[in-house]
C-alpha positions in Angstrom: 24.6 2.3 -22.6 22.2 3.1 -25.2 19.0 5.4 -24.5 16.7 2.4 -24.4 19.1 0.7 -21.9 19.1 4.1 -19.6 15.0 4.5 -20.1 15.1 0.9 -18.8 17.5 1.0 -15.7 15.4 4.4 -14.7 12.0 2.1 -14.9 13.7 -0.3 -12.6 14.9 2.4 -10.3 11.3 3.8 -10.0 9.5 0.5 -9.8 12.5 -0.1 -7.0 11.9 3.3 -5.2 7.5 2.3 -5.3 8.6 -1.2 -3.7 10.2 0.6 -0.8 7.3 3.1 -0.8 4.9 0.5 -0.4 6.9 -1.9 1.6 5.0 -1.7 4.8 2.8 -4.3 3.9 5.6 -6.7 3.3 6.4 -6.3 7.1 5.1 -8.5 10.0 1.5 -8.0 11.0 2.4 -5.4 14.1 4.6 -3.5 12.3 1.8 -3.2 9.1 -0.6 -2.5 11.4 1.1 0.3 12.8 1.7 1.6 9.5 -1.1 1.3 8.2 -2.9 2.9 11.3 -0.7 6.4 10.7 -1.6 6.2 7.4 -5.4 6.5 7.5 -5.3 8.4 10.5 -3.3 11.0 8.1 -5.7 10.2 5.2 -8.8 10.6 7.8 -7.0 14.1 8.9 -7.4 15.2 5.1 -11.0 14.4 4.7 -11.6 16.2 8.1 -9.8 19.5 6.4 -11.9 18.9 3.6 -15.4 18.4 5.0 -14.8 21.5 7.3 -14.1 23.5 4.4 -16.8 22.2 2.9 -15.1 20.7 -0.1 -16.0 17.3 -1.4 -14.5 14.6 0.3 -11.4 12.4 -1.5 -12.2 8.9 -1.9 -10.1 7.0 1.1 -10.6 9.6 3.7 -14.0 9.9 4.6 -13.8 8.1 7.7 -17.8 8.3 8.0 -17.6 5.5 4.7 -14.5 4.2 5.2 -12.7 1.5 7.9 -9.2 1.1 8.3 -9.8 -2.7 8.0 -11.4 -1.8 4.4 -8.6 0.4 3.3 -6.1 -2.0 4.0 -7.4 -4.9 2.6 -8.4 -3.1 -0.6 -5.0 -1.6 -0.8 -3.6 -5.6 -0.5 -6.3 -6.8 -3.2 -5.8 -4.3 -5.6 -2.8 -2.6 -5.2 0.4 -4.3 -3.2 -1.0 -7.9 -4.5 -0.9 -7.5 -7.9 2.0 -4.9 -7.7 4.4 -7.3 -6.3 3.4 -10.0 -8.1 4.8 -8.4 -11.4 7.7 -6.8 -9.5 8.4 -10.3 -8.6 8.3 -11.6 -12.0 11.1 -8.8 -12.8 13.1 -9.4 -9.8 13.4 -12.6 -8.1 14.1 -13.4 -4.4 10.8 -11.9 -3.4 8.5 -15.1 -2.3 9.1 -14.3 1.3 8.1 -11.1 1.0 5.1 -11.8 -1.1 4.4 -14.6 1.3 4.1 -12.1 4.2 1.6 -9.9 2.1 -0.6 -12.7 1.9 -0.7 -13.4 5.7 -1.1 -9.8 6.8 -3.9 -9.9 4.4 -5.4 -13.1 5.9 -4.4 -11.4 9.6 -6.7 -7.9 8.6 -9.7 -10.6 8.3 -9.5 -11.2 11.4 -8.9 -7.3 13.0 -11.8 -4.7 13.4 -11.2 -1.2 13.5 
């Protein structure tokens, strides 16, 4: 294959290796929520670090402005959503998936942190 065809078949693998990165969302509501509670609580950790060494705070872990609830949501809204709406455009077989997003999205309106 040509250098175009290899640029594109290493775009697909990194769009592919993102997907998996990212795929907690796709899971079922417990399992997400699991997820996405290590997550912040590793995000939260950082800003914690950061405040005590009295550096600014990163956007996301400031767990004085920010609620897991919030984080996740956003992350759905403006990340995952849109994300794996394009990915799905590229690679079929993915409505389930998507279709499980969308629920644990409706599911986090209903959760308090």
């Amino acid at each position: 294959p040509g250098s175009h065809q290899k640029r594109g078949l290493q775009l697909e693998l990194e769009i592919l290796m993102k997907c998996a990165d990212i795929s907690n969302v796709l899971r079922p509501i417990e399992v997400a929520k699991k997820w996405a509670i290590m997550i912040t609580d590793e995000f939260f950790a950082q800003g914690d670090l950061e405040l005590a060494q009295n550096h600014p705070v990163s956007p996301l872990c400031d767990r004085s402005k920010q609620s897991r609830v919030g984080i996740q949501k956003g992350f759905i809204d403006f990340v995952v959503g849109p994300f794996f709406k394009r990915v799905g455009l590229k690679f079929t077989g993915l409505e389930a998936s998507l279709a499980q997003v969308w629920r644990n999205r409706d599911e986090w309106d209903d959760i308090s942190d």
